[in-house]
mmCIF file of the N, C-alpha and C atoms, coordinates in Angstrom:
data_MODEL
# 
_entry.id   MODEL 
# 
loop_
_atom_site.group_PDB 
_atom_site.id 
_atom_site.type_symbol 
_atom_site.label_atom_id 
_atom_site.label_alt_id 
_atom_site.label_comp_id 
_atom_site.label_asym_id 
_atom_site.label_entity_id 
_atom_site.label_seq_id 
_atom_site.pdbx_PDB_ins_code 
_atom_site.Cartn_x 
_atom_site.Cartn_y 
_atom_site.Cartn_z 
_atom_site.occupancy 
_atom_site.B_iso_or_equiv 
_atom_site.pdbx_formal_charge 
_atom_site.auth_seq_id 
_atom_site.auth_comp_id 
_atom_site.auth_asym_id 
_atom_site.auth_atom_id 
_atom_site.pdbx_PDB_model_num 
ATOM 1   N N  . UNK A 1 1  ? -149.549 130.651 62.186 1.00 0.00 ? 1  UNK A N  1 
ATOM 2   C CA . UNK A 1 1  ? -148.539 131.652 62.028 1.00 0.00 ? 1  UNK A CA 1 
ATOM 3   C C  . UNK A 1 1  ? -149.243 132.934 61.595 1.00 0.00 ? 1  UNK A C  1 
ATOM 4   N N  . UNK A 1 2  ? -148.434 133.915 62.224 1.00 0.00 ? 2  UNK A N  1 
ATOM 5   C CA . UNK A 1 2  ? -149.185 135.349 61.983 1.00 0.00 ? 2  UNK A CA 1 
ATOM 6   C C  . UNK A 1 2  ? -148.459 136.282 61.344 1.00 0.00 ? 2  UNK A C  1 
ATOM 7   N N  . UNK A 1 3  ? -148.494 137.650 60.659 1.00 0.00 ? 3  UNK A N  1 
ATOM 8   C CA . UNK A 1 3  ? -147.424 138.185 59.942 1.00 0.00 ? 3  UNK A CA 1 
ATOM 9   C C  . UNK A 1 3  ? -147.707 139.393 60.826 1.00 0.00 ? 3  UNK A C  1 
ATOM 10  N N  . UNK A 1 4  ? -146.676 140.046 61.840 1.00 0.00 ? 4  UNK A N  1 
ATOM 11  C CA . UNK A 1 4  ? -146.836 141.835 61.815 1.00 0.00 ? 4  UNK A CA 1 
ATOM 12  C C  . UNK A 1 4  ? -145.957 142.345 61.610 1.00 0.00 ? 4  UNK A C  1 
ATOM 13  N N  . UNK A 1 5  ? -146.492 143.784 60.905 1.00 0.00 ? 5  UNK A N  1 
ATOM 14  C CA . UNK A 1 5  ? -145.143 144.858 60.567 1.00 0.00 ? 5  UNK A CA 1 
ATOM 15  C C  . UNK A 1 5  ? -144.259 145.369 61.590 1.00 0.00 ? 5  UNK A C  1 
ATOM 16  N N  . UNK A 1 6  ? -143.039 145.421 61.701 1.00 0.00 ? 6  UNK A N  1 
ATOM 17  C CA . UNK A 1 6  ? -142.183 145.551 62.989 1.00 0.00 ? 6  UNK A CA 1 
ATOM 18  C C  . UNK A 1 6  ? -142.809 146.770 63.348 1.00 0.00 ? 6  UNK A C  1 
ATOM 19  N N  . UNK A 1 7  ? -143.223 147.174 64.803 1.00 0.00 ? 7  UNK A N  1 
ATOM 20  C CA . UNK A 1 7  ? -143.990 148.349 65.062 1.00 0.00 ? 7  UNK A CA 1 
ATOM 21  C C  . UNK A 1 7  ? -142.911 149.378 65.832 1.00 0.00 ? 7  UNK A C  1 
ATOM 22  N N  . UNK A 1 8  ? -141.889 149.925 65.037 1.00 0.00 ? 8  UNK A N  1 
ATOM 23  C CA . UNK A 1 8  ? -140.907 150.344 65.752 1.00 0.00 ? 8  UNK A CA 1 
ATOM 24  C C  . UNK A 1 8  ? -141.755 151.727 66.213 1.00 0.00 ? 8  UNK A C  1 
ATOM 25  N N  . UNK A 1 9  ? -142.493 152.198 65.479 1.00 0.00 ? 9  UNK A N  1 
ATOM 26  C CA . UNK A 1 9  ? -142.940 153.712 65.430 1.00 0.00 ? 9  UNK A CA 1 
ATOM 27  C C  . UNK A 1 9  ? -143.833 153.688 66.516 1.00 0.00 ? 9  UNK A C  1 
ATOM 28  N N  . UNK A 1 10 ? -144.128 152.813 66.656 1.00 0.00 ? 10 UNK A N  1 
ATOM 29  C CA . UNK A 1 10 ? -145.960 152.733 67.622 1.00 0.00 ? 10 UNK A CA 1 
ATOM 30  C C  . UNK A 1 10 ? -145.037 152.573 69.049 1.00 0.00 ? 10 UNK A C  1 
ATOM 31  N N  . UNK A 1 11 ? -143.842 151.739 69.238 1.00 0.00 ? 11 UNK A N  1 
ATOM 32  C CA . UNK A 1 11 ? -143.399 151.576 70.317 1.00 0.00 ? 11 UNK A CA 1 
ATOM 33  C C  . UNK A 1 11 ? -142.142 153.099 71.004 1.00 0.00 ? 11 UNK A C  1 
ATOM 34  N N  . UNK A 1 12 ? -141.672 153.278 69.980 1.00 0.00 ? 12 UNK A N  1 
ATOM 35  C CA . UNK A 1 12 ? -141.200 154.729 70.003 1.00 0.00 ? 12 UNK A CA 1 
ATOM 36  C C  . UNK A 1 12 ? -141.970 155.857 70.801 1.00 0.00 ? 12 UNK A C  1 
ATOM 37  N N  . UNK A 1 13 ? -143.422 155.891 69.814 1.00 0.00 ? 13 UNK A N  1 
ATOM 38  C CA . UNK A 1 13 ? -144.352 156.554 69.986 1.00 0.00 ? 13 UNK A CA 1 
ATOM 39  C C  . UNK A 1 13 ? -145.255 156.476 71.390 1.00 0.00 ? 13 UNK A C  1 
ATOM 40  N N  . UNK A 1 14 ? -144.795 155.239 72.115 1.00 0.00 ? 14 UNK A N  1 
ATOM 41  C CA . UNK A 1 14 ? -145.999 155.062 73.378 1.00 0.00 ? 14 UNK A CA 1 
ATOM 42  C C  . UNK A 1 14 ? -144.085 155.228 74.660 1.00 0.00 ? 14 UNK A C  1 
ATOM 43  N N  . UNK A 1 15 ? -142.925 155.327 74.023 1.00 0.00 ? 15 UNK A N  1 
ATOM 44  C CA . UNK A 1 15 ? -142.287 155.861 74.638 1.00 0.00 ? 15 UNK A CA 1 
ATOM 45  C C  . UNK A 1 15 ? -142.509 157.591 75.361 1.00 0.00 ? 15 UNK A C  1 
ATOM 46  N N  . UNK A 1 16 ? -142.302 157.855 73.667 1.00 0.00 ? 16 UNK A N  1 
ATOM 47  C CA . UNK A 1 16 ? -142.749 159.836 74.167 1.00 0.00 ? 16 UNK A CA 1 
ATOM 48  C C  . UNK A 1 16 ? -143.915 160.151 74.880 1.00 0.00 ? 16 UNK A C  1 
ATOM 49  N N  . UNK A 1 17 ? -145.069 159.008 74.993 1.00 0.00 ? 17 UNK A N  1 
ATOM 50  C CA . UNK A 1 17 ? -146.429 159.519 75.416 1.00 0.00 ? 17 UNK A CA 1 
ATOM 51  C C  . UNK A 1 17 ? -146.154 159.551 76.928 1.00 0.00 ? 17 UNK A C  1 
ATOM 52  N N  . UNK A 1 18 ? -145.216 158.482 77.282 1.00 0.00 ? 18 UNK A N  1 
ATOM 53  C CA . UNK A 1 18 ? -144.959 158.131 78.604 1.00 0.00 ? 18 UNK A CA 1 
ATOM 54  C C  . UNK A 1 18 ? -143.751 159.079 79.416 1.00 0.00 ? 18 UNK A C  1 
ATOM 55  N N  . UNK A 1 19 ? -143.201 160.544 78.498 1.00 0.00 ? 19 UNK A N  1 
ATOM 56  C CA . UNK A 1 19 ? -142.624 160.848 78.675 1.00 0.00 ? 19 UNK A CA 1 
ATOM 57  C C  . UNK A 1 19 ? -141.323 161.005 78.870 1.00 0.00 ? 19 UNK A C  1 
ATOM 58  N N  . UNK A 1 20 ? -140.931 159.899 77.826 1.00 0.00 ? 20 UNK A N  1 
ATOM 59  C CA . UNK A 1 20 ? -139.392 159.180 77.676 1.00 0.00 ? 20 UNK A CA 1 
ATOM 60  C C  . UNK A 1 20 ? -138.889 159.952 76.358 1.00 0.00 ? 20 UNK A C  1 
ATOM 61  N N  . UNK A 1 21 ? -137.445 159.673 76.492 1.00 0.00 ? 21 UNK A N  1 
ATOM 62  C CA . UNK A 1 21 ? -136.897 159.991 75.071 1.00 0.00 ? 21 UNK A CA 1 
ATOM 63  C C  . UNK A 1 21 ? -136.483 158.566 74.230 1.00 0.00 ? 21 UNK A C  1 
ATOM 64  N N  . UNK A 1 22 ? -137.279 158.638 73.130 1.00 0.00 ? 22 UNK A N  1 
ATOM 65  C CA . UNK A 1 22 ? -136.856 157.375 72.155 1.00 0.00 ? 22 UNK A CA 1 
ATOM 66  C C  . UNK A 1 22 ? -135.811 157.175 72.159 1.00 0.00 ? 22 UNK A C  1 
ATOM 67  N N  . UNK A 1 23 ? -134.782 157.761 72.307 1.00 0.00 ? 23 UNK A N  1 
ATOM 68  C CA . UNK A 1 23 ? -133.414 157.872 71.670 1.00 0.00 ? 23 UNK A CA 1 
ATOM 69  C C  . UNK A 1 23 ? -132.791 156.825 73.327 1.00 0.00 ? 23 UNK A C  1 
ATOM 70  N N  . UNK A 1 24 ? -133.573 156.256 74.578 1.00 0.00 ? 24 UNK A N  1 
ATOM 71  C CA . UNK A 1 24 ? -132.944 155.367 75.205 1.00 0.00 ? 24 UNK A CA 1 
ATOM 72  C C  . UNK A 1 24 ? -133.549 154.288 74.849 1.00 0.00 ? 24 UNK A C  1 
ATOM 73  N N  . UNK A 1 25 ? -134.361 154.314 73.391 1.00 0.00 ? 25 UNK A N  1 
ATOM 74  C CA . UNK A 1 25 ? -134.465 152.859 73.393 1.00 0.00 ? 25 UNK A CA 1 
ATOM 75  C C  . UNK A 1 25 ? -133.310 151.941 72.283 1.00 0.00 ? 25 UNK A C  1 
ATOM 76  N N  . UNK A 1 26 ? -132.119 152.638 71.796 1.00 0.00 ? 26 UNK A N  1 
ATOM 77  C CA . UNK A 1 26 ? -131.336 152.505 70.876 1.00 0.00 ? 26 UNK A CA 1 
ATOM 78  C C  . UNK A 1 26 ? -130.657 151.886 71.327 1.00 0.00 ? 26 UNK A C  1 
ATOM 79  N N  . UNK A 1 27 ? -129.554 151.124 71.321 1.00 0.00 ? 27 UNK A N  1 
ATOM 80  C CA . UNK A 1 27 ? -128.204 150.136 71.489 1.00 0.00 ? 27 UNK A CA 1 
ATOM 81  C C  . UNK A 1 27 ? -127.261 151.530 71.342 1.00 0.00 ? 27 UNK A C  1 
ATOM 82  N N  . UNK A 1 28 ? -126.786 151.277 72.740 1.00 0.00 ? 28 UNK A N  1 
ATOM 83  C CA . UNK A 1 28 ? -125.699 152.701 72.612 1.00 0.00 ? 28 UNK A CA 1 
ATOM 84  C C  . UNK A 1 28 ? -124.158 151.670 71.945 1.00 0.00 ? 28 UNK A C  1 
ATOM 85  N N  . UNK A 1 29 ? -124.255 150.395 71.870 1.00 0.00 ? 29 UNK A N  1 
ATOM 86  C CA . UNK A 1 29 ? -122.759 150.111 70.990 1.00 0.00 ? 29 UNK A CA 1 
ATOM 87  C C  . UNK A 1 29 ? -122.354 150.215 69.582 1.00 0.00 ? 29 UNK A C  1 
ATOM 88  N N  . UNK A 1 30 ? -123.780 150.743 68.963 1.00 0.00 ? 30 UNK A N  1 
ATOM 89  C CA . UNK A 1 30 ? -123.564 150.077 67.870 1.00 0.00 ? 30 UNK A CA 1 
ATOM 90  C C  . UNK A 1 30 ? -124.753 151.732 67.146 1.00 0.00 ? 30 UNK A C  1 
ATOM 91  N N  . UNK A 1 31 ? -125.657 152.374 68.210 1.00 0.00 ? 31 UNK A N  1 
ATOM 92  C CA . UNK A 1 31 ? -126.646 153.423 67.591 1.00 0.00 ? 31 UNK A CA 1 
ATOM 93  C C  . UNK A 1 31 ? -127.414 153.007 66.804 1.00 0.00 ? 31 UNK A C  1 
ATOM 94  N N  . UNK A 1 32 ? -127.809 151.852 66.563 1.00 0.00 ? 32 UNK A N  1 
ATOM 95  C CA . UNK A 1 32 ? -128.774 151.100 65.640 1.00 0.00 ? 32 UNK A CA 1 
ATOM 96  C C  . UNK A 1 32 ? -130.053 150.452 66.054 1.00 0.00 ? 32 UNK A C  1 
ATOM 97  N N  . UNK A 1 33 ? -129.688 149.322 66.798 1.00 0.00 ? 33 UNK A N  1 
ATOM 98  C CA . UNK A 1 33 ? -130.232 148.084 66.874 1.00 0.00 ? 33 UNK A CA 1 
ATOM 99  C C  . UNK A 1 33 ? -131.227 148.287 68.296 1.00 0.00 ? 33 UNK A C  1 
ATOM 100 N N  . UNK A 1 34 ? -132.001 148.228 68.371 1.00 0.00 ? 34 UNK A N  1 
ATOM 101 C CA . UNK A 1 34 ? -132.671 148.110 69.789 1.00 0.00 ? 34 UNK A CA 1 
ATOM 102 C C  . UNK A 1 34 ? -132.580 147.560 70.891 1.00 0.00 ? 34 UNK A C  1 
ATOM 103 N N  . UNK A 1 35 ? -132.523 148.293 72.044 1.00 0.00 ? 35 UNK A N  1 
ATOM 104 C CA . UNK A 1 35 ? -131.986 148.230 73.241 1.00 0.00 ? 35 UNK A CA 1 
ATOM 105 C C  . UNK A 1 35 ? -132.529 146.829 73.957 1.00 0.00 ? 35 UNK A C  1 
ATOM 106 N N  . UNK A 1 36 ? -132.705 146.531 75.371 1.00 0.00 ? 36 UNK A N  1 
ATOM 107 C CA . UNK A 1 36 ? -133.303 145.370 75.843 1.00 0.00 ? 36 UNK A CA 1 
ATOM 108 C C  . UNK A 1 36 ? -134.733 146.011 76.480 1.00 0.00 ? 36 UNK A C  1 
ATOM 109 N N  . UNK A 1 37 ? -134.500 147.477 76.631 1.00 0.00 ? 37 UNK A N  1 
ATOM 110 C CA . UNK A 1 37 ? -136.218 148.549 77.243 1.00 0.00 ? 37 UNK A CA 1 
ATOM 111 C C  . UNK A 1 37 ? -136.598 147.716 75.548 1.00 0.00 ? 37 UNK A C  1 
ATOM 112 N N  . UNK A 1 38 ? -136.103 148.501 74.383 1.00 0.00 ? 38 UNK A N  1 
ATOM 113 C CA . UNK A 1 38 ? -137.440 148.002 73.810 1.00 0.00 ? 38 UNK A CA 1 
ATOM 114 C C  . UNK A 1 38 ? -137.855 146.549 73.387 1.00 0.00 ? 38 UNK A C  1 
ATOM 115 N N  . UNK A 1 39 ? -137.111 146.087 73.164 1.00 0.00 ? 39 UNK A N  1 
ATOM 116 C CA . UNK A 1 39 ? -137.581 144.509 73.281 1.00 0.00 ? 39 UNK A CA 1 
ATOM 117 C C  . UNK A 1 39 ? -138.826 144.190 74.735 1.00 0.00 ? 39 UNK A C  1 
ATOM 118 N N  . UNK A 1 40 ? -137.866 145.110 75.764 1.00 0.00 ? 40 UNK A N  1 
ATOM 119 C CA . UNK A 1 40 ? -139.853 144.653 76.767 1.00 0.00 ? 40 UNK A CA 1 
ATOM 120 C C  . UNK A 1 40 ? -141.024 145.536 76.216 1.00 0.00 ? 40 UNK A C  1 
ATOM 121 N N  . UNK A 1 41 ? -140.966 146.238 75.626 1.00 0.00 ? 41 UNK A N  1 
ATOM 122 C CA . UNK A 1 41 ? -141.528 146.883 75.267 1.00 0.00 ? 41 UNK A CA 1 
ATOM 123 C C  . UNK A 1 41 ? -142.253 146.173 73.677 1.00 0.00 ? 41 UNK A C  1 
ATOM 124 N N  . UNK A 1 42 ? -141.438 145.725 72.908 1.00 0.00 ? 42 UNK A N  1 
ATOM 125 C CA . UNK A 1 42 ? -141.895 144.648 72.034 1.00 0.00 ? 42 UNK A CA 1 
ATOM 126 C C  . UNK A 1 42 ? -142.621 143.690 72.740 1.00 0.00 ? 42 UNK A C  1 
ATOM 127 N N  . UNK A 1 43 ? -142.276 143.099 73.142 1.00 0.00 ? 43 UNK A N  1 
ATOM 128 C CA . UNK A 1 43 ? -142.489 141.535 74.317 1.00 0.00 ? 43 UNK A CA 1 
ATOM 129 C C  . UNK A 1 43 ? -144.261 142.498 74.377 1.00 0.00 ? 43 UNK A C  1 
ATOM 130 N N  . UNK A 1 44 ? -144.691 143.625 75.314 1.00 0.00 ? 44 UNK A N  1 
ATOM 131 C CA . UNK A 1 44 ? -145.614 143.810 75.621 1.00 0.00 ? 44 UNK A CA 1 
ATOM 132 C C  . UNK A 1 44 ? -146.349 144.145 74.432 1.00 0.00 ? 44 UNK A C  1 
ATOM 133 N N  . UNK A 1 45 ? -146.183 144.262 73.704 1.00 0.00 ? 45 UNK A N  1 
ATOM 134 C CA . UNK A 1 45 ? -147.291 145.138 72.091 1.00 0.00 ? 45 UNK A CA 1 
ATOM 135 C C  . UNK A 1 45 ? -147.774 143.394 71.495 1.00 0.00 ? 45 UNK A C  1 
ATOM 136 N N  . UNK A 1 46 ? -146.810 142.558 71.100 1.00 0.00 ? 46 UNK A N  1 
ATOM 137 C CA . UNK A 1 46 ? -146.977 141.177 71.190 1.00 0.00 ? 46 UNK A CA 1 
ATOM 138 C C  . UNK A 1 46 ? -147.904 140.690 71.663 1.00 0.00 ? 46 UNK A C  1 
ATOM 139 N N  . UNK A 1 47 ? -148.166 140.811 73.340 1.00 0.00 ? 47 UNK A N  1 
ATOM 140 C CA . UNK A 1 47 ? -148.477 139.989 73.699 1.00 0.00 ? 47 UNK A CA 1 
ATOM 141 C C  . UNK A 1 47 ? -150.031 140.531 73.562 1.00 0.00 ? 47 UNK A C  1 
ATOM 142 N N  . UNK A 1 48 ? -149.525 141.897 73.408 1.00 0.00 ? 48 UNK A N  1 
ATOM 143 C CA . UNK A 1 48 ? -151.604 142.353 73.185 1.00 0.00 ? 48 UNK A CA 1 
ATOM 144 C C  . UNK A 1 48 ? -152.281 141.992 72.309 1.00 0.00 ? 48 UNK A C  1 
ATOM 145 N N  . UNK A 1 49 ? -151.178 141.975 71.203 1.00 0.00 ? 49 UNK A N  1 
ATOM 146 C CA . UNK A 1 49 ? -151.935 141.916 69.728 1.00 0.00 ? 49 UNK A CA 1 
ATOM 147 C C  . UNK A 1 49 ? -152.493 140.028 70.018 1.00 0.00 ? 49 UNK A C  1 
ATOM 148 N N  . UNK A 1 50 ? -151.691 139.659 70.653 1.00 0.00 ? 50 UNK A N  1 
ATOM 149 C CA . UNK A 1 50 ? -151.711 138.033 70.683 1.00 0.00 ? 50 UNK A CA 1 
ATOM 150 C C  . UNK A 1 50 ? -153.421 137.670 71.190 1.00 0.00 ? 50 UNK A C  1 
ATOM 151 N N  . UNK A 1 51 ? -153.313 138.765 72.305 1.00 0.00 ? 51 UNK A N  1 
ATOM 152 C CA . UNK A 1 51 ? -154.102 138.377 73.708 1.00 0.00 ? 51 UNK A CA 1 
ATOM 153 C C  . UNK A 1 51 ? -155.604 139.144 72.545 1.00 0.00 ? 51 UNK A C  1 
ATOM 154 N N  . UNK A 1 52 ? -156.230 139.948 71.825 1.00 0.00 ? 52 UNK A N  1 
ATOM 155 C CA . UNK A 1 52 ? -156.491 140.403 71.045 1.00 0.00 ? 52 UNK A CA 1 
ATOM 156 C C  . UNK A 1 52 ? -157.048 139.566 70.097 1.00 0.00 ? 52 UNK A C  1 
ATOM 157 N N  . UNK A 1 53 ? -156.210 139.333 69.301 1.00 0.00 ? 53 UNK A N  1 
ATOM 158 C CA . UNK A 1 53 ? -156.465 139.028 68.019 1.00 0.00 ? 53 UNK A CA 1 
ATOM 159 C C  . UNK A 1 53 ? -156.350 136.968 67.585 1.00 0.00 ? 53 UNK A C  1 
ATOM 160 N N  . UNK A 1 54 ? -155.859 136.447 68.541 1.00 0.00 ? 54 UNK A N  1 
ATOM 161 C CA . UNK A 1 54 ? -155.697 135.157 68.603 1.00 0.00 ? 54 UNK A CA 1 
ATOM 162 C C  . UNK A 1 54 ? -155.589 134.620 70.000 1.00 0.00 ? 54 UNK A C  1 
ATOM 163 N N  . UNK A 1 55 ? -156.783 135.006 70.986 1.00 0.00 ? 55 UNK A N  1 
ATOM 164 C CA . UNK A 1 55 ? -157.075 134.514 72.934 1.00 0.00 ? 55 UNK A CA 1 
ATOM 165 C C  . UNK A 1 55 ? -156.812 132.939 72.626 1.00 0.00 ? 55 UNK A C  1 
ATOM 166 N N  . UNK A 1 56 ? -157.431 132.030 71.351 1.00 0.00 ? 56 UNK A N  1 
ATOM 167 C CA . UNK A 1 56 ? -156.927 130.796 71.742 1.00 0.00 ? 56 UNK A CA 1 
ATOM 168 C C  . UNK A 1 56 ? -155.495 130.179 71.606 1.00 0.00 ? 56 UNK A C  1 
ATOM 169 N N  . UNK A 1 57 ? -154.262 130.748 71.035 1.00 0.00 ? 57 UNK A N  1 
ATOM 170 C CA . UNK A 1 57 ? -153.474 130.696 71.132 1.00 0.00 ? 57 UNK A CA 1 
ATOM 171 C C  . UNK A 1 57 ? -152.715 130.298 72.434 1.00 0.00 ? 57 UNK A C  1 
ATOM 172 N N  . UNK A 1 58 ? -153.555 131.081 73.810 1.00 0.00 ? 58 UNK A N  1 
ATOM 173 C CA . UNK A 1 58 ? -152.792 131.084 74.721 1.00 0.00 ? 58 UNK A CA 1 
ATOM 174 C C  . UNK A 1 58 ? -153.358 130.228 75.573 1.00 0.00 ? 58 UNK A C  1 
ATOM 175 N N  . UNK A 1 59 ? -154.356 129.449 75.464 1.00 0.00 ? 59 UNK A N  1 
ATOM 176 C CA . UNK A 1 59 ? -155.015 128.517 76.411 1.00 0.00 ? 59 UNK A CA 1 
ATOM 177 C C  . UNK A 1 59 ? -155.212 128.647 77.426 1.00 0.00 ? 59 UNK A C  1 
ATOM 178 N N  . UNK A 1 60 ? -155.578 127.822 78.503 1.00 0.00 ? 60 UNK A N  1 
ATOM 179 C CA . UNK A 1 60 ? -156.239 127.725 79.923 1.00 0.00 ? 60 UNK A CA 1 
ATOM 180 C C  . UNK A 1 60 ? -155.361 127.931 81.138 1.00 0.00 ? 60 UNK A C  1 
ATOM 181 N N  . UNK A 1 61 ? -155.135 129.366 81.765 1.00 0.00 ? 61 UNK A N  1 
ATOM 182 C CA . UNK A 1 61 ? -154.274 129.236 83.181 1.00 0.00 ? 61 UNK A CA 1 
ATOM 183 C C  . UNK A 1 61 ? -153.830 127.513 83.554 1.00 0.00 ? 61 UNK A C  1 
ATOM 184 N N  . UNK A 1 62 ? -152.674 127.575 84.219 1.00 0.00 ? 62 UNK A N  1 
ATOM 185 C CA . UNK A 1 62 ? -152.385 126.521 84.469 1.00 0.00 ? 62 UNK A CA 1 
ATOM 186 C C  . UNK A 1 62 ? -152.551 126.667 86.072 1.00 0.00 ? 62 UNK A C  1 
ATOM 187 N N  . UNK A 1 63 ? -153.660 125.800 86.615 1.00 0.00 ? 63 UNK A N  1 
ATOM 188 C CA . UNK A 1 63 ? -154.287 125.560 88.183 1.00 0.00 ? 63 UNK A CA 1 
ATOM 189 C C  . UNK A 1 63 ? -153.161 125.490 89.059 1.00 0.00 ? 63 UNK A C  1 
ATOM 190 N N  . UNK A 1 64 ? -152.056 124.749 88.385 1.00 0.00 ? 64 UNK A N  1 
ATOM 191 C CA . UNK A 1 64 ? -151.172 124.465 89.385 1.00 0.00 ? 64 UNK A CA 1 
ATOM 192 C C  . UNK A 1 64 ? -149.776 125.584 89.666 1.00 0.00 ? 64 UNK A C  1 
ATOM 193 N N  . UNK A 1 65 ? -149.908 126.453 89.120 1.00 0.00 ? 65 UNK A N  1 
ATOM 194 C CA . UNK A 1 65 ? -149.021 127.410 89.183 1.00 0.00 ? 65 UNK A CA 1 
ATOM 195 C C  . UNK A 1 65 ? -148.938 128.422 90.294 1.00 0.00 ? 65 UNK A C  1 
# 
């Protein structure tokens, strides 16, 4: 088990770089909670830090796929 700080800022932040406005990564029902862009957008920061910082975690391609 691993601990990270929710990286709302870093994912915000690689929004504007990409030329987006943060403000579509918000839950327009509620103006709070994060949208389903940033959750892929979570999903991808995840999987770096994963792919990164713990490669055996994710084990051996599967041949048969």
């Amino acid at each position: 088990m691993v601990y990270y700080d929710f990286p709302a800022m870093e994912i915000l932040e690689r929004k504007v770089m990409e030329g987006g406005d943060p403000k579509e990564m918000i839950e327009r029902c509620d103006g709070f909670h994060p949208n389903g862009q940033f959750h892929s957008y979570l999903a991808d920061w995840l999987w770096y830090q994963i792919k990164m910082e713990h490669p055996d975690w994710i084990g051996q391609q599967n041949p048969h796929n």
